[in-house]
C-alpha positions, 0 to 999 in steps of 0.5 A: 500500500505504499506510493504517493497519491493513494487514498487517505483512508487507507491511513486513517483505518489504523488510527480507526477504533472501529473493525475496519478492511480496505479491498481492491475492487481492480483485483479478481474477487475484490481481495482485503488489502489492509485491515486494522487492529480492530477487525482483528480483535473482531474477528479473531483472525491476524492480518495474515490470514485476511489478506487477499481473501474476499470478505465473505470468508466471514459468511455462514450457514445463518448468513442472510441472503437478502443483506449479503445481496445488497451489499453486493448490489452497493458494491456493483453500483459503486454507492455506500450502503449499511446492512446487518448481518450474521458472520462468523469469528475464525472459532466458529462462533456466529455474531451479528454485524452492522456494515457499512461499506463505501466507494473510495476514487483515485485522483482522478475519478476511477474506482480505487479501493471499498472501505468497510467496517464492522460493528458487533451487534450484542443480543443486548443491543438489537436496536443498535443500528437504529440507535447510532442511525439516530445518534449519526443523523443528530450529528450531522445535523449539527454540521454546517450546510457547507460541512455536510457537503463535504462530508457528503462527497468524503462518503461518495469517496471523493478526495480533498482537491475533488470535493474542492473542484466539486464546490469550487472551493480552495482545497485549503477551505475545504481542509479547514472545514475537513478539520472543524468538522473532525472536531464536530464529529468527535473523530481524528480520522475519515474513515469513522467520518465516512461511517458516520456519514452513511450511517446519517443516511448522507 
């Protein structure tokens, strides 16, 4: 992953305390090529065993049909989407996941990478995806008018000098609003931002 000009996001999911995989849409089967820490912890597989592989490893016998096509659906369209379903830890063990996956584009304008992160739904916690919809969509709100733009094109997968040309903003204003939004959304990095973004229903 290294080379200048690549996708900040693919940084910003180390930083990232959300389970979070980074896949290669340009390759045969859309292989993993970065997950952080947290997908590790999640899943209870190390990196080395993620990599290359497509992230239906982590399907079942009780995987819901109906959400894994409409993952599949985003993915085709190129669109982020938020599904919730059922996979499988390397022990075996079943939980119930809520994931969002977005489109990331070169400079430009090409299809680059799929982020996706993963959040653990307990028994206990049913309605969580409800809730953080909710939580998400009453931070947005809070943005300003010009900030939800620009988050709006950083969940389309847009990069800085694009939303700038986009709004027809400096990619300096555009950096200063990144920052004060950040703060707004109680982030340090994009790719929790793009989550919230998608989970908001930007």
């Amino acid at each position: 992953m290294s080379g200048r000009g690549r996708h900040p996001v693919l940084d910003a999911i180390r930083h990232s305390p959300i389970a979070t995989v980074v896949s290669d849409p340009k390759e045969a089967d859309n292989p993993i090529i970065a997950a952080n820490e947290a997908f590790c912890t999640l899943t209870g597989y190390n990196e080395s065993e993620i990599l290359g592989r497509n992230c239906r490893f982590l399907r079942g016998p009780d995987t819901e049909n109906s959400q894994t096509e409409k993952l599949r659906e985003s993915i085709h369209a190129r669109r982020p989407t938020l599904a919730e379903l059922i996979n499988y830890r390397k022990d075996g063990s079943p939980f119930r996941n809520a994931v969002m996956i977005a489109p990331l584009f070169d400079s430009g304008g090409k299809l680059e990478y799929f982020v996706g992160s993963q959040i653990e739904v307990l028994p206990e916690e049913e309605s969580i995806a409800v809730v953080r919809q909710q939580q998400a969509a009453e931070i947005v709100h809070r943005l300003s008018p010009r900030q939800r733009e620009i988050l709006q094109q950083m969940a389309q997968g847009f990069r800085t000098k694009q939303i700038a040309h986009m709004l027809s903003l400096s990619e300096k204003t555009v950096q200063m609003h990144r920052m004060l939004m950040f703060k707004k959304l109680s982030t340090s990095n994009a790719a929790d931002a793009v989550r919230i973004a998608v989970e908001a229903g930007l």
